[in-house]
C-alpha positions as CSV (number, residue, x, y, z in Angstrom):
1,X,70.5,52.8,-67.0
2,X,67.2,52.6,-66.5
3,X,65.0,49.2,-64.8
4,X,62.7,49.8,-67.6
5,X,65.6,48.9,-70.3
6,X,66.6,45.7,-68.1
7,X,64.8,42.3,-68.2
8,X,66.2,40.0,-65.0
9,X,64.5,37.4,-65.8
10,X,67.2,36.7,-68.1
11,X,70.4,35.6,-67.9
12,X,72.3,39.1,-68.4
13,X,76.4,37.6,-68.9
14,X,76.8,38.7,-71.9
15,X,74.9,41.7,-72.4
16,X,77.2,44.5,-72.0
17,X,74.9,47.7,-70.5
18,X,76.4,51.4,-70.6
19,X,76.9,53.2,-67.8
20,X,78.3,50.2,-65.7
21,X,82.0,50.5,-65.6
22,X,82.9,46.4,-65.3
23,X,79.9,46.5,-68.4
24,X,77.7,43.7,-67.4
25,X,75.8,42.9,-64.5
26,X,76.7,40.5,-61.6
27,X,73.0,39.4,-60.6
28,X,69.9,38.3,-62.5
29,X,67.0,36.2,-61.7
30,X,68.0,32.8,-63.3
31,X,72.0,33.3,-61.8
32,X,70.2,34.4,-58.1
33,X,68.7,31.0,-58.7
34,X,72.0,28.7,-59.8
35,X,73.9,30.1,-57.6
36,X,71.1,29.3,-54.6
37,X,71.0,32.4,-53.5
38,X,68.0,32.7,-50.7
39,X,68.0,36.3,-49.6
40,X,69.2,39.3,-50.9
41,X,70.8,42.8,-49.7
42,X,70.5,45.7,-51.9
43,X,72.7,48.4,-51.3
44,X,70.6,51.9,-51.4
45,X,74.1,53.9,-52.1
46,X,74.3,58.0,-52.3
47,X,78.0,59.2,-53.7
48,X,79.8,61.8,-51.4
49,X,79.7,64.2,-54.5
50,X,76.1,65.0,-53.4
51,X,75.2,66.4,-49.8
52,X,71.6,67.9,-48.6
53,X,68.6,67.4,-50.1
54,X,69.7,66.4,-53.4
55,X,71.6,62.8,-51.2
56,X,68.1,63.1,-49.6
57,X,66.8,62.6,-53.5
58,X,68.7,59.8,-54.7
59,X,68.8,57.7,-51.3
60,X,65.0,57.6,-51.7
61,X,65.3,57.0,-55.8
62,X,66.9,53.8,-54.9
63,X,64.7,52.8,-52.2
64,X,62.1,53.0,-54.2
65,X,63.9,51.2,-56.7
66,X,63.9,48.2,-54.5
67,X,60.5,48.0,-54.3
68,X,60.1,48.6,-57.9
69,X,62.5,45.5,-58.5
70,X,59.8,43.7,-56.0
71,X,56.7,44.9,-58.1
72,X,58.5,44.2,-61.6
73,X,59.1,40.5,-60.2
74,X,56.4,39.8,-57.4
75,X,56.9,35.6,-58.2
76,X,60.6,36.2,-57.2
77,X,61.1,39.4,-54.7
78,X,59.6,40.1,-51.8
79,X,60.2,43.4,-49.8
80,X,61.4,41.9,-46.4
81,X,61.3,44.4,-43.4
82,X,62.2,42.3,-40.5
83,X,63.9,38.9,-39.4
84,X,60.7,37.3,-39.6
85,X,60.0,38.4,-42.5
86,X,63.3,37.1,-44.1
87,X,62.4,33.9,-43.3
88,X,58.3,33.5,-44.2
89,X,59.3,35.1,-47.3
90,X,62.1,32.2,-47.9
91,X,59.9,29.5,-46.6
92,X,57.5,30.5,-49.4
93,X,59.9,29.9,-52.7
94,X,60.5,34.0,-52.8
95,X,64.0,35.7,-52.4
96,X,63.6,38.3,-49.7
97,X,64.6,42.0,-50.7
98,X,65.2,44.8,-48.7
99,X,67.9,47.7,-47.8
100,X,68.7,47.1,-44.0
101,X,71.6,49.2,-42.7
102,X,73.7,52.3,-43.0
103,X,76.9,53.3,-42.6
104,X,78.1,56.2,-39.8
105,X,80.9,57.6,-41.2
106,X,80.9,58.1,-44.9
107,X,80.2,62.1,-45.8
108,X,83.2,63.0,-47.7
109,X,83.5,66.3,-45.3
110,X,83.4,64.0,-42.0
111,X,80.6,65.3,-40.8
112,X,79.5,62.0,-39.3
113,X,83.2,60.6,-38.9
114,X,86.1,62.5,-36.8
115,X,88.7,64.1,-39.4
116,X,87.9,60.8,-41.5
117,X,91.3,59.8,-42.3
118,X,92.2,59.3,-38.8
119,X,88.9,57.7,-37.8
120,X,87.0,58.1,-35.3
121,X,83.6,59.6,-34.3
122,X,82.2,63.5,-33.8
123,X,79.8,63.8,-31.3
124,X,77.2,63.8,-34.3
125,X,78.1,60.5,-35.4
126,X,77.4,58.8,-32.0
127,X,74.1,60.5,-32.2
128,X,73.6,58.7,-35.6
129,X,74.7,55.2,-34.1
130,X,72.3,56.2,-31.4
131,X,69.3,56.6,-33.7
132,X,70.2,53.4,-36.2
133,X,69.7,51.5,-32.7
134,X,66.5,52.9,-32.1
135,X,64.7,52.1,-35.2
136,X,66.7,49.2,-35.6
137,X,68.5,50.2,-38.3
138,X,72.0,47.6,-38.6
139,X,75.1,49.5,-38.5
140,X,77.7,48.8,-41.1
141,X,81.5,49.5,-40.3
142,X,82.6,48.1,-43.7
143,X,83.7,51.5,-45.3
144,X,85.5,53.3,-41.9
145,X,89.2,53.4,-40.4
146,X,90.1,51.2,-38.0
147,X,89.6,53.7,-35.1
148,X,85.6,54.5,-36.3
149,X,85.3,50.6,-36.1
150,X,86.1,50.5,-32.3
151,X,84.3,53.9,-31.4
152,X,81.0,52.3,-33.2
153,X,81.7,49.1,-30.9
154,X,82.1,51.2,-28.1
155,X,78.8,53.2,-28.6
156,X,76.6,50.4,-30.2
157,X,73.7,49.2,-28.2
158,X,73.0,46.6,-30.8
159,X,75.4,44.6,-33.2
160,X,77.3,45.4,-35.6
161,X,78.2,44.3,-39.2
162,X,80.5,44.3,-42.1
163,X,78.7,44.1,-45.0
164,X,81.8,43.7,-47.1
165,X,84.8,43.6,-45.5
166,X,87.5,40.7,-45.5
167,X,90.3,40.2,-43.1
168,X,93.2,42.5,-42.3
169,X,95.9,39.7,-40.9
170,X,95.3,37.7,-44.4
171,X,95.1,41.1,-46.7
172,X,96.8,44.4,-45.5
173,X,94.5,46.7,-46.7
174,X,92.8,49.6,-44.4
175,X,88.8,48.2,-45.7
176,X,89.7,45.5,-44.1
177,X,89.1,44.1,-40.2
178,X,92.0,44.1,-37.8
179,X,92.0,40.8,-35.8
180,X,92.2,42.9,-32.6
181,X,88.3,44.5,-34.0
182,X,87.0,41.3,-35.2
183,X,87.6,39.8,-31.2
184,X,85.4,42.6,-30.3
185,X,82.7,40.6,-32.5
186,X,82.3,38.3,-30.1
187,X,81.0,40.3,-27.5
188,X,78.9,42.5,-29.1
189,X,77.4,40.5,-31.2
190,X,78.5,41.7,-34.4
191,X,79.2,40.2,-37.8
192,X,82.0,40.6,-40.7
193,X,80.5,39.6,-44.5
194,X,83.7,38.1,-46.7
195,X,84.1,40.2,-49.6
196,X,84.9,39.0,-52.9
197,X,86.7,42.4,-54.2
198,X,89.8,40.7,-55.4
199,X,92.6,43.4,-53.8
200,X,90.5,42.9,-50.6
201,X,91.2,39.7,-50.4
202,X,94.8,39.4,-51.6
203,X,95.6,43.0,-52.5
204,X,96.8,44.7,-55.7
205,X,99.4,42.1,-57.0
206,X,99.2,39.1,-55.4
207,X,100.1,35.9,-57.6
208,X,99.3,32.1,-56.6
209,X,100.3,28.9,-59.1
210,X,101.4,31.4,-61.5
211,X,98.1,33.1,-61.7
212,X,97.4,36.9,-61.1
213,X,94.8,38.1,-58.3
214,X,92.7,36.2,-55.8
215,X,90.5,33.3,-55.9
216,X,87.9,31.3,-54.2
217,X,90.5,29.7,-52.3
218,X,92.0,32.9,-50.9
219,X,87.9,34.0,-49.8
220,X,87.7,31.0,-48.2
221,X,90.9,31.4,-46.6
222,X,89.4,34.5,-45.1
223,X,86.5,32.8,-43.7
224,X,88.6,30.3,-42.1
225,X,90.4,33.3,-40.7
226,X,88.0,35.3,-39.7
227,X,85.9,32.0,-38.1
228,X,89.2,31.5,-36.2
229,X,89.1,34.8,-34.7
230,X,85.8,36.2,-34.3
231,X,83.8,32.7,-33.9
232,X,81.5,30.8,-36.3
233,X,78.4,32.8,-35.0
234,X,80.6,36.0,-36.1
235,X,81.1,35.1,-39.9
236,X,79.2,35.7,-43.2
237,X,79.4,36.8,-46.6
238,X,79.0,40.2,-48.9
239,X,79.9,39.6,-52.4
240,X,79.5,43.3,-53.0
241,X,78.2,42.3,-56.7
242,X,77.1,45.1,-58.9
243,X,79.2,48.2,-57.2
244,X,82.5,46.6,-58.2
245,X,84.6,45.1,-60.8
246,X,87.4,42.8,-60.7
247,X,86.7,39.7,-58.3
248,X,88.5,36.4,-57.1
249,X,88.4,34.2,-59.7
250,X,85.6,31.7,-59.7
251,X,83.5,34.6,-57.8
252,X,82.7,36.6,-60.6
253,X,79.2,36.3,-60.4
254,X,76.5,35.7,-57.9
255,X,76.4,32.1,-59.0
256,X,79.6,31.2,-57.3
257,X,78.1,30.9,-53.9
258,X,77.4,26.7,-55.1
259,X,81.4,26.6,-55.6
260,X,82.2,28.2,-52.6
261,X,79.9,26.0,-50.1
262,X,81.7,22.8,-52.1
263,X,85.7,24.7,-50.7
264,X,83.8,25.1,-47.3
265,X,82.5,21.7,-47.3
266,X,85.9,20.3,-48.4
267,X,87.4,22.0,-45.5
268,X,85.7,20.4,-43.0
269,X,82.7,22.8,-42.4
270,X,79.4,21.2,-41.1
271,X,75.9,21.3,-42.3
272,X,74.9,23.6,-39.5
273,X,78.6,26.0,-39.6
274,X,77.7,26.4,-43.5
275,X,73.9,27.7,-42.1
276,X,75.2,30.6,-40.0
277,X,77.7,30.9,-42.7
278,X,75.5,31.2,-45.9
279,X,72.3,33.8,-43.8
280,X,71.8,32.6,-40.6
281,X,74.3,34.3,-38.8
282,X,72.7,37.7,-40.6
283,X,69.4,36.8,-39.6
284,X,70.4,36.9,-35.9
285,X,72.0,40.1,-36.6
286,X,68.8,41.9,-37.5
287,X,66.8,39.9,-35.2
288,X,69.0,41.6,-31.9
289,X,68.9,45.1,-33.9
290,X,65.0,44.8,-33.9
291,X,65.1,43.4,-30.0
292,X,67.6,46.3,-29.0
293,X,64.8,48.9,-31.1
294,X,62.1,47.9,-29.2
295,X,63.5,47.8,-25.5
296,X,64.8,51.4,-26.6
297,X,61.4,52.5,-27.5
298,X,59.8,50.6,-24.6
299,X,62.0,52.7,-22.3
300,X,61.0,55.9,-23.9
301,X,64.0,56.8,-25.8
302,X,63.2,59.2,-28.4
303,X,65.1,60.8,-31.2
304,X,68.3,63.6,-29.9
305,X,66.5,67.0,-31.1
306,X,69.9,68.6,-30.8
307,X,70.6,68.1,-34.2
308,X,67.2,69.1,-35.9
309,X,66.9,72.3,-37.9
310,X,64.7,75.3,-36.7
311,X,62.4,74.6,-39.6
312,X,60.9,71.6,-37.8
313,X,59.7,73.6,-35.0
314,X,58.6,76.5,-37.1
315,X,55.0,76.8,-38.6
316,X,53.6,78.9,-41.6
317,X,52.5,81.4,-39.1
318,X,55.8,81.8,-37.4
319,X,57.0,82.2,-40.9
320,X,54.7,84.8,-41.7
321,X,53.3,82.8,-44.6
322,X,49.5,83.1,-45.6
């Protein structure tokens, strides 16, 4: 699939593209729009199947992607680098894009995580949390056990986030956030995004008025939950559109943010809780990532050299190349 093939400035339902398992997209341009949708995340997403230079390849494909997507539709996107820069780009009618955080822990040999089925984090992988901090890169727990949760907490200069994760209590399954991990929220400043994956937020088989799988009313019962636990500063959501199939029901589609607001409204959810809800409590994420990246540099923190190959210190001459 290329962008070339794909026009998002139509409504793409019903046009079933190859290559995409659940066969159409989740987001265009005029469903961005209905569903009110004022800033959005793109996830810049390497498989474990590729290591080295060739992850190096395609992480950098899809970055550039993004801003391709910006340059395709410069009256809708706008590359969006910092806090600030969310919200100028918002105040001027434009949806900010941008690719904002990474995950420790997800090489498929552990490299970054500690024997990753157990959890946990090497030595290396604190040196990545380390580094995210200082350029003010966000650090995303969504994909990691339960133990690399609490050793990112415990290593973190800066907050946190879930990107897509719902809540454990409510849902047993391991993507999900423990309630003992979501208290740690609150104190570090951190942030867990409500997923709509449907057996994230009820699991495999779960049945409600005689209907299979999860719906709106289950996510929202996971923001109530999560609000409960980790405080309404501590709360947001992350659809995870277009790298999964099979949602709640009435969250199929990036449109279903309208629907959603209307369950959180019913429930008693103010004008201002819905705010922190909807972006704001993201924007004050990235806001104390870019304030904990600059006191770092300030201080004269520089990058751990430990882990850097010989290569970087090595010229053509030490190479004995003419």
């Amino acid at each position: 699939m290329k962008l070339s093939n794909i026009d998002l400035s139509s409504n793409q339902s019903s046009l079933k593209i190859d290559g995409i398992p659940w066969g159409c997209l989740h987001t265009d341009i005029p469903r961005l729009k209905e569903g009110g949708v004022g800033a959005q995340f793109w996830s810049v997403f390497a498989p474990t199947s590729l290591s080295g230079s060739a992850a190096v390849q395609v992480t950098m494909e899809q970055i550039d992607l993004v801003h391709q997507l910006c340059d395709k539709y410069p009256e809708t996107f706008e590359m969006a680098y910092t806090a600030q820069e969310v919200r100028d780009i918002f105040a001027a009618g434009k949806i900010p894009a941008g690719p904002g955080w990474a995950d420790p822990a997800v090489n498929a040999d552990g490299s970054f995580a500690h024997e990753a089925p157990l959890g946990g984090l090497a030595p290396f992988g604190v040196e990545v949390v380390k580094e995210m901090n200082r350029i003010g890169m966000i650090v995303d727990i969504s994909h990691v056990h339960e133990a690399t949760m609490i050793a990112a907490l415990d290593c973190s200069r800066a907050p946190v986030m879930f990107s897509h994760s719902s809540t454990r209590a409510l849902c047993a399954h391991p993507r999900d956030v423990p309630d003992a991990v979501l208290e740690r929220l609150k104190t570090n400043g951190g942030l867990v995004m409500v997923v709509f994956l449907s057996k994230f937020v009820a699991g495999e088989f779960w049945v409600r008025g005689g209907q299979v799988g999860a719906t709106l009313l289950e996510v929202a019962d996971h923001i109530d939950h999560a609000v409960k636990i980790a405080g309404i500063d501590h709360v947001g959501i992350g659809g995870d559109f277009d790298g999964v199939s099979l949602f709640a029901k009435g969250c199929e589609d990036v449109t279903c943010y309208v629907m959603l607001t209307a369950e959180l409204l019913y429930r008693g959810y103010t004008k201002e809780q819905l705010g922190k809800i909807l972006g704001l409590n993201a924007i004050r994420v990235m806001e104390e990532c870019e304030e904990v990246a600059k006191k770092m540099k300030e201080d004269g923190e520089l990058a751990n050299e430990a882990h850097f190959g010989e290569e970087l210190y090595e010229t053509n001459i030490m190479k004995g190349i003419k």
